[in-house]
Residue frames as qw, qx, qy, qz and C-alpha x, y, z in Angstrom:
[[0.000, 0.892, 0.452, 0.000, 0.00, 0.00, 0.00],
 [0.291, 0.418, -0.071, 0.858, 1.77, 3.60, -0.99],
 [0.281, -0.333, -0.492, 0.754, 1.90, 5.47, 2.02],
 [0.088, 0.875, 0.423, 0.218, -0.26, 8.68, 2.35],
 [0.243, 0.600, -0.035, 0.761, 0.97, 12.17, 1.87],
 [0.372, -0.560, -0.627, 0.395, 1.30, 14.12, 4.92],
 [0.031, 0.992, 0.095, -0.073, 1.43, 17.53, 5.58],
 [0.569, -0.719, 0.236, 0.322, 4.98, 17.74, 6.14],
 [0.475, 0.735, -0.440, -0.200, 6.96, 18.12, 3.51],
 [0.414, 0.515, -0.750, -0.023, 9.40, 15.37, 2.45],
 [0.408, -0.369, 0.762, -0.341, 7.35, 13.12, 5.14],
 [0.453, -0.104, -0.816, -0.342, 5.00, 9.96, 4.20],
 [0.601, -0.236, 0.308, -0.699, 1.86, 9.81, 6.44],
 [0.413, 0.096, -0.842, -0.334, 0.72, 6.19, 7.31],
 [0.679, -0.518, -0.305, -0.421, -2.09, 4.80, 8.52],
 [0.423, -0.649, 0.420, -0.473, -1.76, 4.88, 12.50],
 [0.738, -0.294, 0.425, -0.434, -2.76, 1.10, 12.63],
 [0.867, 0.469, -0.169, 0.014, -0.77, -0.68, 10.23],
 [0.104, 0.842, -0.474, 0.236, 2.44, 0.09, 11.90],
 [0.950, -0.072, -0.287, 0.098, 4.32, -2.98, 12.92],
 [0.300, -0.802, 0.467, -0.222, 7.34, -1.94, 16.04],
 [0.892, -0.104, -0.380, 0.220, 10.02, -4.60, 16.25],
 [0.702, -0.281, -0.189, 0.626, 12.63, -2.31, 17.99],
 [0.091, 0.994, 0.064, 0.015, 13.01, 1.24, 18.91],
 [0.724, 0.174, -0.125, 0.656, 16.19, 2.74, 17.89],
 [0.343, -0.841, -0.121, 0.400, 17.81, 5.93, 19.59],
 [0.548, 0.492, 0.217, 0.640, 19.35, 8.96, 17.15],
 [0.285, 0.162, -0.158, 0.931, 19.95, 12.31, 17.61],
 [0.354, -0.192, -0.173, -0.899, 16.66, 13.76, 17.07],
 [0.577, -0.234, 0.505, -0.598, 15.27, 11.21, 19.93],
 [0.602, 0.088, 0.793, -0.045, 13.40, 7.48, 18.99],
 [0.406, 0.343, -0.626, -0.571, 13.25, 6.73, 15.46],
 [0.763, 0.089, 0.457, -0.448, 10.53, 3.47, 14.56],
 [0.031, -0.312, 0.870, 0.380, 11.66, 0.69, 12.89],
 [0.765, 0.175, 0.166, -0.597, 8.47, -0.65, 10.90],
 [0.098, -0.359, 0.919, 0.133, 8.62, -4.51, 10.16],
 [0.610, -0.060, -0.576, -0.541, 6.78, -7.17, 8.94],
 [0.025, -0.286, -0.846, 0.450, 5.61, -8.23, 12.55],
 [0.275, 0.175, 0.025, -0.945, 3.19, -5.75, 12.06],
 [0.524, 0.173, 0.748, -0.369, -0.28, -6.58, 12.12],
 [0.593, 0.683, -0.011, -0.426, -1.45, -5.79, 8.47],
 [0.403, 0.613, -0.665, -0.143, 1.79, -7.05, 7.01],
 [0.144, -0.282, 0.932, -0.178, 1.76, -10.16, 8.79],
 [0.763, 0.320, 0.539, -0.158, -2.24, -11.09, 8.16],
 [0.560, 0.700, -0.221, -0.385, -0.44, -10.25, 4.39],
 [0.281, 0.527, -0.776, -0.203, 1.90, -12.41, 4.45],
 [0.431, 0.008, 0.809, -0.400, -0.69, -15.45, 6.08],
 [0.578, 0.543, 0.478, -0.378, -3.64, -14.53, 4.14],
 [0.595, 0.726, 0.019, -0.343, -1.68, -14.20, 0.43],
 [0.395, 0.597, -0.692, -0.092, 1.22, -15.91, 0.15],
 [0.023, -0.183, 0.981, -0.068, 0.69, -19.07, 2.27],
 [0.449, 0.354, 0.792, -0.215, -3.19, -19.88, 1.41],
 [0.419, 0.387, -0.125, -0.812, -4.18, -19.29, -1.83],
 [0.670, 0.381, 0.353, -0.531, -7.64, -20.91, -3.02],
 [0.277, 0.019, 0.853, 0.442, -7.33, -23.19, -6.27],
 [0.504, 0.217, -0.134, -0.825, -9.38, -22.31, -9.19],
 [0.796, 0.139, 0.426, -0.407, -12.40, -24.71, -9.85],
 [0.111, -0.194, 0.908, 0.355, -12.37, -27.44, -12.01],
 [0.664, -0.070, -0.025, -0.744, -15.70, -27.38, -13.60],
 [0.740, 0.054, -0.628, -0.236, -15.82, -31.27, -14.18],
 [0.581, -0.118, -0.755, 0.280, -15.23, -31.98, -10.61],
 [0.314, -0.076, -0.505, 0.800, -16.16, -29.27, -8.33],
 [0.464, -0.115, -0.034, -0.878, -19.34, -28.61, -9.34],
 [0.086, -0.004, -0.996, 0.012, -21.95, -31.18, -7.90],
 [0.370, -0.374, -0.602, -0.601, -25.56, -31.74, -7.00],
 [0.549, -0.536, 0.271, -0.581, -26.66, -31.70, -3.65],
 [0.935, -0.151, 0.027, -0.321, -28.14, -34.71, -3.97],
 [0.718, 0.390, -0.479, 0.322, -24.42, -36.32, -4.79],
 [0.083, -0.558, 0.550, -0.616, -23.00, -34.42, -1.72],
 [0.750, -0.295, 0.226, -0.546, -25.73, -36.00, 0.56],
 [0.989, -0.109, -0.079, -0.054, -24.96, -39.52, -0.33],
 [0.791, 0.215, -0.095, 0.564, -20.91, -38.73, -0.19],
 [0.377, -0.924, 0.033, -0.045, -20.36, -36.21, 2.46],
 [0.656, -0.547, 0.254, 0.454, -16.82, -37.57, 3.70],
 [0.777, 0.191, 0.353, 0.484, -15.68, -38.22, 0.57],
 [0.337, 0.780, 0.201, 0.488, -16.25, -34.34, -0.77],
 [0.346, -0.900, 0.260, 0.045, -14.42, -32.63, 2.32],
 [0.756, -0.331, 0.384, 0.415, -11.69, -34.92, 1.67],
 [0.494, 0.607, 0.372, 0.499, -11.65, -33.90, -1.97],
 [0.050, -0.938, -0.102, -0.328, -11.58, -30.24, -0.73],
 [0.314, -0.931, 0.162, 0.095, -9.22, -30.58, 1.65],
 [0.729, -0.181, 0.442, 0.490, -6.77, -32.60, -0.28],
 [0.476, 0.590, 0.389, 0.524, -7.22, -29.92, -3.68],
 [0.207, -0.173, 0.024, 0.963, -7.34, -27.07, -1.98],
 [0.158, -0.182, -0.447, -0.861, -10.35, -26.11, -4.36],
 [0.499, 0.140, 0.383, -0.765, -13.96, -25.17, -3.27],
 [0.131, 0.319, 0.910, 0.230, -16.74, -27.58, -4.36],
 [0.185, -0.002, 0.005, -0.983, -19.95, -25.91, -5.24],
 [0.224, 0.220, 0.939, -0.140, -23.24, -27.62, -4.78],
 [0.205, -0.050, -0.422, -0.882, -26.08, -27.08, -6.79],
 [0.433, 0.184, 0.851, -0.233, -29.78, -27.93, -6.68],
 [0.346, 0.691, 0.583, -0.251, -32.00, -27.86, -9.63],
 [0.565, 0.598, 0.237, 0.516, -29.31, -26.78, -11.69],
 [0.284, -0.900, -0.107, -0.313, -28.70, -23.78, -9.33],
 [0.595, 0.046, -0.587, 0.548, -25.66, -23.02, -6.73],
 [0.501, -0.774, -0.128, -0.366, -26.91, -22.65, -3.71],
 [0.379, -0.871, 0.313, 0.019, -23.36, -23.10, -1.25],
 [0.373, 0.673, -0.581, 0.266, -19.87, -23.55, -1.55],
 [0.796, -0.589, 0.114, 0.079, -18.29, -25.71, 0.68],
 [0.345, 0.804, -0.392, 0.284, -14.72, -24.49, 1.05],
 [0.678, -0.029, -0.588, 0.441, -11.31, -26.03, 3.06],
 [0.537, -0.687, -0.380, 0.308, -11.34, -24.49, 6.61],
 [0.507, -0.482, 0.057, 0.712, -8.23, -22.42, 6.18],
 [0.037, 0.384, 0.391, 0.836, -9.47, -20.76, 3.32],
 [0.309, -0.782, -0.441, -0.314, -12.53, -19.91, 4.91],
 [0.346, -0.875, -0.247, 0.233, -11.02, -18.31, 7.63],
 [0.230, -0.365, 0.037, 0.901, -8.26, -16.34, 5.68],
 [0.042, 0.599, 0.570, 0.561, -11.46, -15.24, 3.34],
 [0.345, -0.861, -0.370, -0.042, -12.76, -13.96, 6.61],
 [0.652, -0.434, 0.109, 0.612, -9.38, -12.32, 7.47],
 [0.130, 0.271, 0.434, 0.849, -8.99, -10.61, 3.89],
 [0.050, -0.770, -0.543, -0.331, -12.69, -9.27, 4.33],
 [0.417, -0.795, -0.303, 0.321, -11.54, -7.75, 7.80],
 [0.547, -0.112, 0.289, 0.778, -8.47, -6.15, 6.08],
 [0.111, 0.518, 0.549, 0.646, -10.44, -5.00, 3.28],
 [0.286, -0.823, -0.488, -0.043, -13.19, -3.49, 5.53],
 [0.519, -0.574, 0.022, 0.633, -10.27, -1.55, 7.63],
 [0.179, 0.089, 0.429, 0.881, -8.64, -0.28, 4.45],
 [0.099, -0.687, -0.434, -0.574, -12.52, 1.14, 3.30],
 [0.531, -0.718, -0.353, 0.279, -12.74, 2.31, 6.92],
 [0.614, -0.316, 0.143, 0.709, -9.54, 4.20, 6.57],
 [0.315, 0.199, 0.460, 0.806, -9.77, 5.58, 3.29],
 [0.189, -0.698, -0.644, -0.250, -13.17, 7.04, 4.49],
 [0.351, -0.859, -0.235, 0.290, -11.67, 9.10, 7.24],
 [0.377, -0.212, 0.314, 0.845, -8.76, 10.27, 5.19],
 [0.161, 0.389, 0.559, 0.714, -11.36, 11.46, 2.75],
 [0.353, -0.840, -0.410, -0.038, -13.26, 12.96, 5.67],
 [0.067, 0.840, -0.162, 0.514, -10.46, 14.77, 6.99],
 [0.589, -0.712, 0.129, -0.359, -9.97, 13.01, 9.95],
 [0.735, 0.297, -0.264, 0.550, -6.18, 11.35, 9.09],
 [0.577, -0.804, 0.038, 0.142, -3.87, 12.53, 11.49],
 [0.201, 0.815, -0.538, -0.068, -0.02, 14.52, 10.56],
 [0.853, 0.096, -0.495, 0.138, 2.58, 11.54, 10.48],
 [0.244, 0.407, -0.528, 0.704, 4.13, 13.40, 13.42],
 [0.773, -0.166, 0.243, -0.563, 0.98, 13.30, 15.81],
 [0.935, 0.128, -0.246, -0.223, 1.20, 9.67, 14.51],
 [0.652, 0.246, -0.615, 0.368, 4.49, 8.61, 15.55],
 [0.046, -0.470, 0.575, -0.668, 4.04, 10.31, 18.86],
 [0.770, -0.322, 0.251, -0.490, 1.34, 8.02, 20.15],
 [0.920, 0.154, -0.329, 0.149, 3.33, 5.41, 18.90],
 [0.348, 0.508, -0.561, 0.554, 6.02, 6.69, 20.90],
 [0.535, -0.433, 0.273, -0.673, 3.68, 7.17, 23.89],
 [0.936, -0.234, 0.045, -0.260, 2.43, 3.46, 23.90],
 [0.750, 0.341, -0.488, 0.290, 5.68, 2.21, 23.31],
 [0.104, 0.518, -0.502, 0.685, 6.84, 4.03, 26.59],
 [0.740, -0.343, 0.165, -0.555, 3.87, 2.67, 28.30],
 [0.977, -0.019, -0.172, -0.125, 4.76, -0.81, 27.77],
 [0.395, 0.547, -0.479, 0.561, 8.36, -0.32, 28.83]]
């Protein structure tokens, strides 16, 4: 994600809650923030997009009928969790649900929360209510000091 503009000249504003603290360093001009990929955002990124990622369907096998599912339950989780790929059930010609491997389903639900945040964000920057990058690092400084 490209950082947002702050006021400051020559600074980069970034979102408050993305920031990821592995170690504070000491410089002239006082603590300086080292931003890493502990960080929460960058870490559900590197969970939710490089180590699960969803197989595309196979129409000849991953589409089925209900009525199939019903008589072969184990057998289609196993199929799902050994492919990786969602099955889709149908009735009546119709898809009516998806049955998907576990870990996908919950980094789907993980991406959504991301996503949501990011629209969340982008809403109050567009509202005005973003915050200098300097105001920003100080509460970062602040809670750091707290936890100390």
């Amino acid at each position: 994600m490209p950082p947002v503009q702050s006021a400051e000249p020559d600074e980069a504003a970034v979102p408050f809650s993305s920031l990821g603290v592995e170690d504070v360093e000491e410089d002239s001009d006082g603590c300086r923030l080292k931003a890493t990929p502990t960080g929460l955002y960058s870490g559900l990124y590197v969970s939710l997009y490089l180590e699960v990622t969803m197989q595309p369907l196979k129409l000849d096998e991953d589409i089925r009928p209900l009525s199939e599912f019903r008589a072969g339950v184990a057998a289609f989780v196993k199929q799902v969790n050994d492919t990786g790929r969602p099955l889709v059930l149908t009735q009546r010609g119709r898809g009516v649900a998806v049955l998907v491997d576990i870990h996908e389903f919950e980094a789907m639900r993980e991406r959504l929360a991301l996503l949501e945040d990011i629209a969340v964000a982008e809403a109050q920057l567009a509202a005005g209510q973003g915050i200098p990058h300097a105001e920003a690092r100080a509460r970062i400084m602040e809670s750091i000091q707290e936890c100390r």
